[in-house]
N, CA, C and O atoms as a GROMACS GRO file, in nm:
protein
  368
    1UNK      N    1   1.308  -2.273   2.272
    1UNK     CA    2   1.227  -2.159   2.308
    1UNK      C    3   1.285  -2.095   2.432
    1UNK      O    4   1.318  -2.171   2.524
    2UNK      N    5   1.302  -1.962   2.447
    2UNK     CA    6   1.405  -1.896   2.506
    2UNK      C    7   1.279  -1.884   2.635
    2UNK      O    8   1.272  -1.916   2.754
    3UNK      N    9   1.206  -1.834   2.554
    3UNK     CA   10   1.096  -1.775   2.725
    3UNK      C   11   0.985  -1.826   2.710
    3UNK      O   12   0.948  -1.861   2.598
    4UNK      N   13   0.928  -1.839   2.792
    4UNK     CA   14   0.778  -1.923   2.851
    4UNK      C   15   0.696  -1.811   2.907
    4UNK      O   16   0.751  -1.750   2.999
    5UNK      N   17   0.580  -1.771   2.875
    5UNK     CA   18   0.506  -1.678   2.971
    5UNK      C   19   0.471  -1.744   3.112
    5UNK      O   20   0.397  -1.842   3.116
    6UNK      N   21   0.515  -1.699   3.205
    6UNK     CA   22   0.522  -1.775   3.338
    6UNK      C   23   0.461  -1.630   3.402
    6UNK      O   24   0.469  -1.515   3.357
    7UNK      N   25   0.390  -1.690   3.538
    7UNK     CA   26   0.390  -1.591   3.629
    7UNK      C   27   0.499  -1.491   3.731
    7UNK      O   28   0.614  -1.521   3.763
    8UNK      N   29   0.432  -1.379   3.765
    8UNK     CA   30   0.530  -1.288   3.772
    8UNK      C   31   0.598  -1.359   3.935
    8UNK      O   32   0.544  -1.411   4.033
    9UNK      N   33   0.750  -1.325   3.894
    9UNK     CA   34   0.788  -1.346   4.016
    9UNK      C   35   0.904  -1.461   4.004
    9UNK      O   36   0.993  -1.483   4.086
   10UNK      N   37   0.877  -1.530   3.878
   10UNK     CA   38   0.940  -1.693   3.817
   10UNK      C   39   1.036  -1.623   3.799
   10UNK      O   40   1.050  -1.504   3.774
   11UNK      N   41   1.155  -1.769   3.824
   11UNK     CA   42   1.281  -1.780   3.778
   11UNK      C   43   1.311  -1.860   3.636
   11UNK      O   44   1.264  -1.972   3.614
   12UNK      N   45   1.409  -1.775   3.528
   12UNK     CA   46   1.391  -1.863   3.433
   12UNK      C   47   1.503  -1.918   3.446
   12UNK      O   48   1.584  -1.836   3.489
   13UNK      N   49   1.557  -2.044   3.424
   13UNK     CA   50   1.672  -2.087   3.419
   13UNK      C   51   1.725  -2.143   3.270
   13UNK      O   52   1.648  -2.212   3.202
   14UNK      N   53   1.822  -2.119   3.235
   14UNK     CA   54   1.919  -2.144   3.114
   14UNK      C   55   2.024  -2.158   3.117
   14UNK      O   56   2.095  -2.103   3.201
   15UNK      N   57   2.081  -2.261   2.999
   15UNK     CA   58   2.196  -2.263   3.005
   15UNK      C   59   2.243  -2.241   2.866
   15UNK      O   60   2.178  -2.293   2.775
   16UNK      N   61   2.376  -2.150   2.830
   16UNK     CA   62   2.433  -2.118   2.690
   16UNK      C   63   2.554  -2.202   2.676
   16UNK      O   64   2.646  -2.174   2.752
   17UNK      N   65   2.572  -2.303   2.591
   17UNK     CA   66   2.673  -2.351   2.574
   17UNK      C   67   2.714  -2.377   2.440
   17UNK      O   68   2.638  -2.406   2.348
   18UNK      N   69   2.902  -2.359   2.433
   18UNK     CA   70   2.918  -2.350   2.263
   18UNK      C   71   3.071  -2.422   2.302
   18UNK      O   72   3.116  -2.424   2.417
   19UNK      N   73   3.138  -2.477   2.187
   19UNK     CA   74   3.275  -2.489   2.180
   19UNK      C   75   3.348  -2.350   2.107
   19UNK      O   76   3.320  -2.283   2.008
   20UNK      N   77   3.424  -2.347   2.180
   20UNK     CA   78   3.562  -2.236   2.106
   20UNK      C   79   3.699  -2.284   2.168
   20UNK      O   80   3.739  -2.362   2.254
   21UNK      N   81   3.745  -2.198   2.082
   21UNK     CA   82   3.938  -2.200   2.043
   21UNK      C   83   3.990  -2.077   1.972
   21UNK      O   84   3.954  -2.036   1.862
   22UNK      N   85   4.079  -2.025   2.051
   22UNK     CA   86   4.122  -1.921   1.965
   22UNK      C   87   4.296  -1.925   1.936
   22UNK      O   88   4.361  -2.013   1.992
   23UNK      N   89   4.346  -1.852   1.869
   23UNK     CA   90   4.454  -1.878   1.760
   23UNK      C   91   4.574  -1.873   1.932
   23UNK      O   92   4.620  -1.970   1.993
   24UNK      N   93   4.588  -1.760   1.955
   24UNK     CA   94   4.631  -1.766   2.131
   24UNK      C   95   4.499  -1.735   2.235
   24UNK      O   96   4.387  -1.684   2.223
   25UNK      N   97   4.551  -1.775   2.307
   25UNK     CA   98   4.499  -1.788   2.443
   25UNK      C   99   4.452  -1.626   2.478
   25UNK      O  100   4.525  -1.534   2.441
   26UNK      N  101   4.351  -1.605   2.538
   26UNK     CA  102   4.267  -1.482   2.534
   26UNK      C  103   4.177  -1.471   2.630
   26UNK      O  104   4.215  -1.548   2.717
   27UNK      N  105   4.080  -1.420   2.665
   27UNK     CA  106   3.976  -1.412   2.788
   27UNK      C  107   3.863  -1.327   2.689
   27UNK      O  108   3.888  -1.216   2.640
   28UNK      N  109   3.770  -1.379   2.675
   28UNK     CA  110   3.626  -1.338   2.641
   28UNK      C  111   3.473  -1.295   2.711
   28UNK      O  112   3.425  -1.367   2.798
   29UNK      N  113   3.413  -1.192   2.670
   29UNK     CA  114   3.321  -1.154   2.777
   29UNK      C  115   3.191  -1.183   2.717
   29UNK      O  116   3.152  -1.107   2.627
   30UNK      N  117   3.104  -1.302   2.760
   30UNK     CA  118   2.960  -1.346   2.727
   30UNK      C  119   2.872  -1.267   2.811
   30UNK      O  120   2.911  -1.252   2.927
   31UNK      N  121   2.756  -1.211   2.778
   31UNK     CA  122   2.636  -1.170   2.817
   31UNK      C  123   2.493  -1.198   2.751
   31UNK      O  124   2.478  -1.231   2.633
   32UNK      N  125   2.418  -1.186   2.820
   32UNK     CA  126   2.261  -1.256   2.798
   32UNK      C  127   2.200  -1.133   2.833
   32UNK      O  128   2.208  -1.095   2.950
   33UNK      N  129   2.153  -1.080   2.766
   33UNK     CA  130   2.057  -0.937   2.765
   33UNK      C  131   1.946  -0.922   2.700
   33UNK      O  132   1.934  -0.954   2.582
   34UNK      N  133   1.870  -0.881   2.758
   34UNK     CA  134   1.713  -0.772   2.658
   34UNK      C  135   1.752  -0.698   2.544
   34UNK      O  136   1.868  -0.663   2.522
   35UNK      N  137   1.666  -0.678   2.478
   35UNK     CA  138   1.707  -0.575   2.368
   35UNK      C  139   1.776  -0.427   2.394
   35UNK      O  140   1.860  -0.359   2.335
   36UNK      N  141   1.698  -0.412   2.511
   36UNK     CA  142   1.730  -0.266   2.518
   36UNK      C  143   1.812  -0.255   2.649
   36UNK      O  144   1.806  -0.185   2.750
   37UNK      N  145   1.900  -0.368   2.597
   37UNK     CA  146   2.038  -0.383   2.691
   37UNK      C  147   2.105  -0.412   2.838
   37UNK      O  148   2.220  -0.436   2.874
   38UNK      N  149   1.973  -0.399   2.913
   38UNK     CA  150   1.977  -0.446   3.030
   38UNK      C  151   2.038  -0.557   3.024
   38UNK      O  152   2.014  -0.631   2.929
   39UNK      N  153   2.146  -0.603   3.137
   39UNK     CA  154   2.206  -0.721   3.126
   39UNK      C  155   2.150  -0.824   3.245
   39UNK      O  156   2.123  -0.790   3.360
   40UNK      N  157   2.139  -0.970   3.186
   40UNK     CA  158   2.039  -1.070   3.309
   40UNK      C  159   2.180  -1.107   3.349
   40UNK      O  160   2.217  -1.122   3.466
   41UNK      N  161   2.260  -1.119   3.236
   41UNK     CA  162   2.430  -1.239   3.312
   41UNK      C  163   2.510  -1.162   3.241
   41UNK      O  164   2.467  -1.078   3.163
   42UNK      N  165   2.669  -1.191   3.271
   42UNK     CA  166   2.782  -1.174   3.196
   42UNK      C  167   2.902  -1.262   3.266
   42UNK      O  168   2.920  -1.272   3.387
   43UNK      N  169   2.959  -1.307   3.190
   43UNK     CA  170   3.119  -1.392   3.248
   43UNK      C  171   3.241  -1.321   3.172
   43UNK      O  172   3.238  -1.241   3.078
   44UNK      N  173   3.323  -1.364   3.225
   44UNK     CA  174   3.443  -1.328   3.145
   44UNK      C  175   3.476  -1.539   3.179
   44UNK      O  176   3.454  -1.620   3.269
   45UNK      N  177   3.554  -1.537   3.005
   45UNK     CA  178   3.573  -1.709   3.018
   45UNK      C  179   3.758  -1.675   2.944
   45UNK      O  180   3.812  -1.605   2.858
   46UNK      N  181   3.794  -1.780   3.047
   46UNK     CA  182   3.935  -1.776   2.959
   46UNK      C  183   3.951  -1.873   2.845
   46UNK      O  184   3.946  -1.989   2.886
   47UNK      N  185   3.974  -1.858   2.673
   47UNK     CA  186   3.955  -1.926   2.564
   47UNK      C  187   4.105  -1.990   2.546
   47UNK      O  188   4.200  -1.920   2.510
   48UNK      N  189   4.115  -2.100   2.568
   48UNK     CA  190   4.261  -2.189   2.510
   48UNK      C  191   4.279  -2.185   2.368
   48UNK      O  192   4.191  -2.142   2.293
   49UNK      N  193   4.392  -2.228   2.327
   49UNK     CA  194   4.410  -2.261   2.197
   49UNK      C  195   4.362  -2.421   2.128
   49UNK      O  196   4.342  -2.450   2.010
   50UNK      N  197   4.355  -2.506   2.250
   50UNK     CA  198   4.193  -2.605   2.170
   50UNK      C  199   4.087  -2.630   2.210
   50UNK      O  200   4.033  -2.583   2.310
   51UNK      N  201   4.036  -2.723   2.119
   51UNK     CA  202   3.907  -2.726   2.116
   51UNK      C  203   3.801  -2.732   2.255
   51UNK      O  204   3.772  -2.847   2.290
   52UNK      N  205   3.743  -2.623   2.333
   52UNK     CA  206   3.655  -2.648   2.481
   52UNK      C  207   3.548  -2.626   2.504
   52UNK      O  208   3.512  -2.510   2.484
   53UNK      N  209   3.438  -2.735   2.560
   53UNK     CA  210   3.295  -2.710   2.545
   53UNK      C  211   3.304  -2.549   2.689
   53UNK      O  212   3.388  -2.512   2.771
   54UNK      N  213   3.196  -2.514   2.655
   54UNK     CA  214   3.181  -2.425   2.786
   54UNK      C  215   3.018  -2.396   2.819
   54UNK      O  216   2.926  -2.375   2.741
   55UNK      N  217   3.020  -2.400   2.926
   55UNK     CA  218   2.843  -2.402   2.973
   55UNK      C  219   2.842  -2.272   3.076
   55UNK      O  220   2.925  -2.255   3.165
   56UNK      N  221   2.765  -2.211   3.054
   56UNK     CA  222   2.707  -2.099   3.121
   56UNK      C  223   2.591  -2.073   3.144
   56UNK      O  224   2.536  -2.008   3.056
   57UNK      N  225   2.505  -2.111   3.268
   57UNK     CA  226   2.439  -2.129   3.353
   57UNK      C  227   2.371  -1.979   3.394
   57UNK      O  228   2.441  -1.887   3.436
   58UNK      N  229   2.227  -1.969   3.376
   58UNK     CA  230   2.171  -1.857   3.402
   58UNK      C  231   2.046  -1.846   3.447
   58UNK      O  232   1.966  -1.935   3.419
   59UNK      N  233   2.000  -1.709   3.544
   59UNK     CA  234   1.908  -1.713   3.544
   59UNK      C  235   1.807  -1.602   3.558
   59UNK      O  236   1.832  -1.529   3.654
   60UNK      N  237   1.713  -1.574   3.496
   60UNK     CA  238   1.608  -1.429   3.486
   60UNK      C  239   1.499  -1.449   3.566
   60UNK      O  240   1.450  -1.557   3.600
   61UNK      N  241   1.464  -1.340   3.594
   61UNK     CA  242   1.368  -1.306   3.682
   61UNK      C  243   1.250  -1.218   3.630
   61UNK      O  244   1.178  -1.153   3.705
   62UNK      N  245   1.237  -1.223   3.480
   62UNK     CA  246   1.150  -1.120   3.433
   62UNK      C  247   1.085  -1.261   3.291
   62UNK      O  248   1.095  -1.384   3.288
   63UNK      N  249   1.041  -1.190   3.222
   63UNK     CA  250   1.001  -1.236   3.078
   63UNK      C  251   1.066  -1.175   3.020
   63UNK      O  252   1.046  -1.057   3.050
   64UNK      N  253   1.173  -1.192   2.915
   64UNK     CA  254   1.263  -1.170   2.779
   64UNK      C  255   1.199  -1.218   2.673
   64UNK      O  256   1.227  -1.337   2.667
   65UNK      N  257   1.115  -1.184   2.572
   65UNK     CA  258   1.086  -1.219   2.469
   65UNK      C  259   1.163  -1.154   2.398
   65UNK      O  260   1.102  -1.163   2.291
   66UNK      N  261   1.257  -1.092   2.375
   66UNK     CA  262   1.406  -1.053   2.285
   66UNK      C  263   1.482  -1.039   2.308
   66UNK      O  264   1.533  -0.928   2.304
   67UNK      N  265   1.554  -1.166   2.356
   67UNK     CA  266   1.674  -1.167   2.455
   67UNK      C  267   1.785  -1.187   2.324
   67UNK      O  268   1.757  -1.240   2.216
   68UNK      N  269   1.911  -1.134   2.361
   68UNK     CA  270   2.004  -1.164   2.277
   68UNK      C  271   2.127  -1.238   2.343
   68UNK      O  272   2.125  -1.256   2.464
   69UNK      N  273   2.217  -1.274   2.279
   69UNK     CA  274   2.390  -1.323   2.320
   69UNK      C  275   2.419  -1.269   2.259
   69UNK      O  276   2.377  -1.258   2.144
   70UNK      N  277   2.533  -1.189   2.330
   70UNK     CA  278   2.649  -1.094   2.284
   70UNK      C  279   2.813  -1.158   2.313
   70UNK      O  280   2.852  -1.180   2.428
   71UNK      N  281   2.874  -1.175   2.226
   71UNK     CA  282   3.026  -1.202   2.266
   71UNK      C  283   3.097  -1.110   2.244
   71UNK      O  284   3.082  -1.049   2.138
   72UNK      N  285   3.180  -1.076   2.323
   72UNK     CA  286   3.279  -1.013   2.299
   72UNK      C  287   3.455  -1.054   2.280
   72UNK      O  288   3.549  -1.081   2.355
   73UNK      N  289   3.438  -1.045   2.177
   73UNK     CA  290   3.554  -1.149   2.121
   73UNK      C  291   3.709  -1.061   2.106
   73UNK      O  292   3.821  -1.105   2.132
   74UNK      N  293   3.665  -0.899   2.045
   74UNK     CA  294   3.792  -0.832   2.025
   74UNK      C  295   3.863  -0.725   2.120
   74UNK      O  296   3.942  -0.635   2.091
   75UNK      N  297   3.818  -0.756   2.220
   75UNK     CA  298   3.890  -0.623   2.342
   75UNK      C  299   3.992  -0.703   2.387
   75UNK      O  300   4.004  -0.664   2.503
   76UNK      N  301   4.058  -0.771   2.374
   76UNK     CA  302   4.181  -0.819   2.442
   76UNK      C  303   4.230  -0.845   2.299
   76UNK      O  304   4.273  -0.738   2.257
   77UNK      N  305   4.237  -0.908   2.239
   77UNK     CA  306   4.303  -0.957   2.097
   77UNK      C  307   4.230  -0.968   1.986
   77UNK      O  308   4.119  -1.020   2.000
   78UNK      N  309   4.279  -0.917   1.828
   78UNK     CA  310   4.229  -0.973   1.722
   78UNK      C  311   4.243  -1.078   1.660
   78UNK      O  312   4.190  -1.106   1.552
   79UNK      N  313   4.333  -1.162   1.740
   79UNK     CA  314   4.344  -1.272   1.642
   79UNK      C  315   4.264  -1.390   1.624
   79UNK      O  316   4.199  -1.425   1.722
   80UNK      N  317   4.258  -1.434   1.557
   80UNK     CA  318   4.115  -1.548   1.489
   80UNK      C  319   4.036  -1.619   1.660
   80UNK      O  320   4.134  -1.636   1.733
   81UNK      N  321   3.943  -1.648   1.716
   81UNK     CA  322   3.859  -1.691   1.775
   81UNK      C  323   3.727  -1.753   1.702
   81UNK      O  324   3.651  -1.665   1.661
   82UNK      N  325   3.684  -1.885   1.678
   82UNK     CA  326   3.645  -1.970   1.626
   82UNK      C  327   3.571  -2.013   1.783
   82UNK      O  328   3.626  -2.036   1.891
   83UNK      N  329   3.406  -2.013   1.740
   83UNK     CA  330   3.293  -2.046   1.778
   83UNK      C  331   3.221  -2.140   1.755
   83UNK      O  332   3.133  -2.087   1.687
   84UNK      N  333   3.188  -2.283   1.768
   84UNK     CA  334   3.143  -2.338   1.724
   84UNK      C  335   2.989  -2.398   1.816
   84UNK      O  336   2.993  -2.373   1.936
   85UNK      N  337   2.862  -2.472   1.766
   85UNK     CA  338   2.782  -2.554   1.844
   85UNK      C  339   2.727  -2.462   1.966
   85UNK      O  340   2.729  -2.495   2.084
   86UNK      N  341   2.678  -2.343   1.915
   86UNK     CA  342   2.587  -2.271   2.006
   86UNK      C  343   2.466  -2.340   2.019
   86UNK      O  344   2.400  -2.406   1.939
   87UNK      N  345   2.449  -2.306   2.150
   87UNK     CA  346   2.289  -2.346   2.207
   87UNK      C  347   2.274  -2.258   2.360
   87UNK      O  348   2.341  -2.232   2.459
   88UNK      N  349   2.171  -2.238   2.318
   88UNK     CA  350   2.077  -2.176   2.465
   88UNK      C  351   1.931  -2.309   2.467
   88UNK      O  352   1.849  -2.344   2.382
   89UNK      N  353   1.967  -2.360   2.641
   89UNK     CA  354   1.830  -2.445   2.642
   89UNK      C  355   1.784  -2.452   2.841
   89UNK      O  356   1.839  -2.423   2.947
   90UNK      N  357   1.688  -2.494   2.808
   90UNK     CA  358   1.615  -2.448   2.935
   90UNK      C  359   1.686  -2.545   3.044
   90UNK      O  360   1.741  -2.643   2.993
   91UNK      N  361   1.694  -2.536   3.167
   91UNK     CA  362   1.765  -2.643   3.279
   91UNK      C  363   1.636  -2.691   3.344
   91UNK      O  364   1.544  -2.614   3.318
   92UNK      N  365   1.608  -2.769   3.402
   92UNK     CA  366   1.520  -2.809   3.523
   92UNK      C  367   1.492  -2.757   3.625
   92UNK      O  368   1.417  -2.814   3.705
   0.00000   0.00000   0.00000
């Protein structure tokens, strides 16, 4: 469960973590946003050619009840990038 109705003012904390690998070596841009695009986070992550967990650590200051993940996988290269073991889960 992405959001909790909490009082105003709360910090939500999350973390998104997935394995990837891409065919060459590349740099990718993750973001955590509202629907209507406002952005809470964004990284740029550099993607090797094997297999690497990656954790990305976040945190909101509002209520998101339609929050999305966006990757951006093709502005530097098209070649194959392989995603695996997504999860978004709450931190302590």
């Amino acid at each position: 469960d992405l959001v909790r109705s909490r009082g105003l003012g709360d910090v939500y904390k999350r973390q998104l973590s997935f394995w990837a690998k891409a065919q060459t070596a590349r740099t990718i841009r993750v973001f955590v946003q509202s629907v209507d695009l406002e952005r809470v986070h964004h990284v740029d992550l550099p993607i090797t050619t094997t297999w690497t967990r990656y954790e990305v650590p976040f945190s909101a200051t509002e209520t998101m009840w339609n929050a999305m993940v966006n990757f951006q996988l093709g502005e530097v290269s098209t070649a194959p990038l392989w995603l695996d073991d997504i999860a978004l889960t709450e931190l302590p």
